[in-house]
C-alpha positions in Angstrom: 8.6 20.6 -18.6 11.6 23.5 -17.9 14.8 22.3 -16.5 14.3 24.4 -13.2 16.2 23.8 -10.0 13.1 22.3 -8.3 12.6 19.3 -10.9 16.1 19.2 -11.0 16.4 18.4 -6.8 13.8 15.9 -7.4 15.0 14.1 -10.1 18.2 13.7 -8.0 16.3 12.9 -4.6 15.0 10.1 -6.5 17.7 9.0 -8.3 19.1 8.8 -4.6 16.5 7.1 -3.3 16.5 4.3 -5.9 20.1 3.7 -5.6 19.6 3.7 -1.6 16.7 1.3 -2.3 18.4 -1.0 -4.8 19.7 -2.9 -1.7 18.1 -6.1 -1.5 17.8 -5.6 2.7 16.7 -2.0 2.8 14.2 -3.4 -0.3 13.1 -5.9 2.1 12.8 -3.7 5.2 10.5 -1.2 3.1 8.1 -4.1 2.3 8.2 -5.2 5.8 7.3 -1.8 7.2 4.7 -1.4 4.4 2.9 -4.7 5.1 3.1 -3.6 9.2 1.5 -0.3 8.1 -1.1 -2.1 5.8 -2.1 -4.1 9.3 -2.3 -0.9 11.2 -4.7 0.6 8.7 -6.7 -2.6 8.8 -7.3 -2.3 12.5 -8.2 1.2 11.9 -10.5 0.7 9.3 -12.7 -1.4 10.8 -12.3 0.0 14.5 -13.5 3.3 13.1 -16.0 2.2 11.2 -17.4 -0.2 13.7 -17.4 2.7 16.1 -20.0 4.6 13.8 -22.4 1.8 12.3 -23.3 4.0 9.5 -19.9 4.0 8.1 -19.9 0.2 7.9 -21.1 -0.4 3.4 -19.2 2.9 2.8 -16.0 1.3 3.9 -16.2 -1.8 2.8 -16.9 -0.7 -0.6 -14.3 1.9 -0.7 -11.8 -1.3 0.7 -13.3 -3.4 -2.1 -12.5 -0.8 -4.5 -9.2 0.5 -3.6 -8.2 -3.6 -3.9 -9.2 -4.0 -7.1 -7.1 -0.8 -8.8 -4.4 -2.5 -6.7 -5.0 -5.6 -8.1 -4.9 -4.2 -11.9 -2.0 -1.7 -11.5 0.2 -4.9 -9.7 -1.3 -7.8 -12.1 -1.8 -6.3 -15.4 0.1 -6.9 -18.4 2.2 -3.3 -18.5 5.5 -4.7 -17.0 7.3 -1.3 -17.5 5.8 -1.0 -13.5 5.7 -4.5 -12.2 9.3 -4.1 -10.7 8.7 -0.4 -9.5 8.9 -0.3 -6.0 5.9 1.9 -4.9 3.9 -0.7 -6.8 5.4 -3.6 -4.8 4.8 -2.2 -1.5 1.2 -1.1 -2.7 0.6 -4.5 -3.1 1.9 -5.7 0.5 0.1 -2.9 1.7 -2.8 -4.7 0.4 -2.2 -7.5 1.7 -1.3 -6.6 5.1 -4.9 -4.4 5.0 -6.5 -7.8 3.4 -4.6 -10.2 6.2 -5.9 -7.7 9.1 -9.4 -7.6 7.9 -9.6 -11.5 8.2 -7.9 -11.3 11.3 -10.4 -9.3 12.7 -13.4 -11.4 11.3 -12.4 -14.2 13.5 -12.0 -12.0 16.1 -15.5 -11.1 16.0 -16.8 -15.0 15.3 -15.2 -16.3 18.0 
């Protein structure tokens, strides 16, 4: 790829970024927020595709499926992106979706 101004500013926004991130709190804080959002998208999920019945297999699968390349990409054996920090809060993204969805099962039993 050409050395051009515009891959330059983004190499250096994310060189930036990584430094800003490379504090443990401000590391933290982004997982926090990401697991929040994760329960967030689980409640709207399953509100929206409650609301139209039809939607209900085509979610779920999608859900199922989505998990599982999560699950690879987080647990497989490459460790060159274990540490990586999108892949970290892709995972408590996960689980925050995963931790909602349950949530909202017992909701609906009880």
């Amino acid at each position: 790829m050409q050395n051009t101004r515009i891959n330059r500013l983004i190499d250096v926004l994310g060189e930036q970024f990584a430094g800003w991130a490379s504090n443990p709190w401000r590391r933290i804080s982004l997982l926090v927020i990401s697991l929040l959002f994760g329960n967030f998208l689980g409640t709207a999920l399953s509100t929206i595709a409650g609301q139209a019945a039809n939607w209900d297999i085509i979610v779920a699968g999608m859900l199922v499926l989505l998990t599982e390349l999560a699950n690879r990409l987080v647990y497989s054996s490459r460790r060159l992106v274990a540490g990586a920090l999108w892949v970290e809060m892709l995972n408590t993204l996960k689980i925050g979706v995963t931790y909602n969805l349950f949530v909202e099962a017992f909701k609906l039993g009880s």
